[in-house]
N, C-alpha and C positions, 0 to 999 in steps of 0.2 A: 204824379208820381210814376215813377216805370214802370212797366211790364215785365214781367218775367217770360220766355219763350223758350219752350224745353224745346231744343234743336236736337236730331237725329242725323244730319247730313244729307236726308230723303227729302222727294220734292213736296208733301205737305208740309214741313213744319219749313223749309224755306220759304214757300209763298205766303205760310202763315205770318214767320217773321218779314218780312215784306210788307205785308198789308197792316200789320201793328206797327209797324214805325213810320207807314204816313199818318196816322193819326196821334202818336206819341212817341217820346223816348222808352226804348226797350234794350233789355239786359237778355243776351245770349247766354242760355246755360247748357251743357253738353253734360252727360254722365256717362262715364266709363265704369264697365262692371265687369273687364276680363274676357268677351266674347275674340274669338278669331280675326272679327270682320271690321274690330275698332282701330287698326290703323288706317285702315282704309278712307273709314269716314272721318278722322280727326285731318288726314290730309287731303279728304274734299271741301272739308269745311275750312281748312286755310285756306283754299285757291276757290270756294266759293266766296270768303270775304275780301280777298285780292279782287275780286270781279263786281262785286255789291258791294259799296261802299254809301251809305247814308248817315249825314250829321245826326240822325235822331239813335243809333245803333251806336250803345257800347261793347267794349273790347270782348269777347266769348270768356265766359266763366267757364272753365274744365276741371271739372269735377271728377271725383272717386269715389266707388266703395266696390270692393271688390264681393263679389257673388261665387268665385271657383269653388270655395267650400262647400255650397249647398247643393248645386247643381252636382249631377254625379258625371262623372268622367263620360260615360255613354251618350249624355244628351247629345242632341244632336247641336245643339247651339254651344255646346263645351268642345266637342269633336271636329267639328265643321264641315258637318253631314248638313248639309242646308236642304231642305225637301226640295225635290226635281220639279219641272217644269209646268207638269202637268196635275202637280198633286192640290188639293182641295186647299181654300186659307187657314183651314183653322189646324192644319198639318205645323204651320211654326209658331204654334203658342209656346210659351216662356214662363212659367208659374210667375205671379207674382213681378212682372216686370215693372209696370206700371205703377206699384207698391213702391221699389225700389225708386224709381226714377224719379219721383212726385217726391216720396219723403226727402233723397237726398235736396232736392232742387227747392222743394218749403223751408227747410234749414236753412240753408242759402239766403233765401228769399227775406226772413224771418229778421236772420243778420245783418241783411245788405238793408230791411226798411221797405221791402217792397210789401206789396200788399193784394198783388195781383198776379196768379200766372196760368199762363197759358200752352195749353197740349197739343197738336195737328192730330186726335182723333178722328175719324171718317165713317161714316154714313155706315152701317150694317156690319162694323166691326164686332166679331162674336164674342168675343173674350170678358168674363164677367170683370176683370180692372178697366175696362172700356167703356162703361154704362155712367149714367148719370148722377144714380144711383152711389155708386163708386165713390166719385170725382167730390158730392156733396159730402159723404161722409169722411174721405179723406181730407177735404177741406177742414171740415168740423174738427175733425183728432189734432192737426195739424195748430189750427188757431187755437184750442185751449192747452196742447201740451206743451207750446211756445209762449202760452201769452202773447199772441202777435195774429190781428187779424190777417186771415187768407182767404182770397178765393180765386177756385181755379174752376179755369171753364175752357173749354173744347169747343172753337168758333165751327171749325167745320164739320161736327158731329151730325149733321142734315146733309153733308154733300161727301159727292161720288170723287174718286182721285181726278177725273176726268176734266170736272168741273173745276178742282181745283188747278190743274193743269193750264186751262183755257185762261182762267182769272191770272197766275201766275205768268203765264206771257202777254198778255194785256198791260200790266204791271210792268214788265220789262224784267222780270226775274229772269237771271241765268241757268236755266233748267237744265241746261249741258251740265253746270258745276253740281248737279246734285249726284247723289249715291243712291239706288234702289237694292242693292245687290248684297248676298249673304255669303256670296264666293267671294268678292273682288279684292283685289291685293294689291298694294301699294309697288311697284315698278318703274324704273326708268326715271322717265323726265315728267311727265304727262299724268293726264288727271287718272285714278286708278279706274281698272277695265272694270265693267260687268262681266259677269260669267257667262248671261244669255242663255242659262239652264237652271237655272232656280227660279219656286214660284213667284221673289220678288219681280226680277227680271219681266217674267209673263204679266204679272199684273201693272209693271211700268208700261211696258210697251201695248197691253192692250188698253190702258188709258189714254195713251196720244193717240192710237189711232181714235178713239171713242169723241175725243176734243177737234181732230181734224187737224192736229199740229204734227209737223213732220220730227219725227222723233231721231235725234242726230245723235242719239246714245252708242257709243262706241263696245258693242256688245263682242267679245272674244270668241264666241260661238254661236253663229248665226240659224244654225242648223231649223230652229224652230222660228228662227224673226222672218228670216224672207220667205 
């Protein structure tokens, strides 16, 4: 039976889905919830599946629910005040993301007969929707309030972006096509820029150097990369 792969456009849940569909057929699922930064990712994720194309990878599920309501206009993830460069990770937590994104995507799942999905959580993520804890009990709500067995599990919950970066071009993943970025904006012809001033940014690029891979990310301000 398939997999389910909650995709972000970011390079864990890419190499994640990569690594899930050499061993089976997997269902792309994306959730939009209203943030700034999701044009950006819905068109890296077309020209990251123009570039990755595997028989076991069905077509991206793009999914809705929208969140403007709850968030207040000041969040920084409603405004698109993305935390700077140098600020700490747990500067862009998101109440309740992880909530959001898992329930629309077990709906999904639930409907489509799947019976399995999976998250690109990572190693020392702080946020209490990030824990395992979490993940089992959202499982649990999810299979009896469907009637429809789920379980979701986070392969990379034990590893560093690093590591995942290293396994992702081994794999032959297009890590160019991924999106790390809370600024970047859909423009031109070309894949959308990073900003190179947000802490996503900082924690991309200090993952490739950590892996030893030359990071070919086309950063718009380089100010803190070189």
């Amino acid at each position: 039976m398939p997999t389910g792969v909650l995709l972000s456009g970011g390079l864990d849940s890419a190499v994640l889905l990569a690594e899930e569909a050499a061993c089976d057929e997997v269902q792309p699922i994306y959730v939009s919830v209203g943030f700034p930064w999701e044009a950006a990712e819905r068109e890296a994720l077309r020209l990251f599946f123009d570039a990755f194309t595997r028989p076991t990878i069905r077509p991206l599920a793009a999914l809705t629910v929208d969140m403007t309501d709850v968030y207040p206009a000041v969040h920084w993830a409603r405004a698109g005040q993305a935390p700077a460069y140098h600020t700490p990770d747990e500067d862009v937590y998101i109440p309740g993301r992880n909530v959001v994104l898992l329930g629309k995507a077990g709906v999904f799942c639930a409907m489509a007969g799947l019976d399995r999905l999976v998250i690109g959580t990572l190693d020392h993520n702080p946020f209490p929707d990030a824990t395992s804890a979490f993940r089992e009990a959202m499982a649990r709500a999810l299979s009896l309030g469907l009637a429809h067995p789920l379980t979701i599990a986070a392969p990379y919950a034990g590893t560093g972006k690093a590591e995942v970066i290293a396994r992702g071009e081994r794999a032959g993943v297009p890590l160019a096509f991924t999106l790390s970025c809370m600024n970047a904006r859909v423009g031109g012809s070309g894949f959308p820029r990073h900003c190179g001033i947000c802490s996503k940014c900082r924690e991309r690029h200090e993952a490739f150097v950590m892996a030893g891979v030359t990071d070919t990310t086309d950063y718009a301000d380089r100010t803190f990369i070189d």
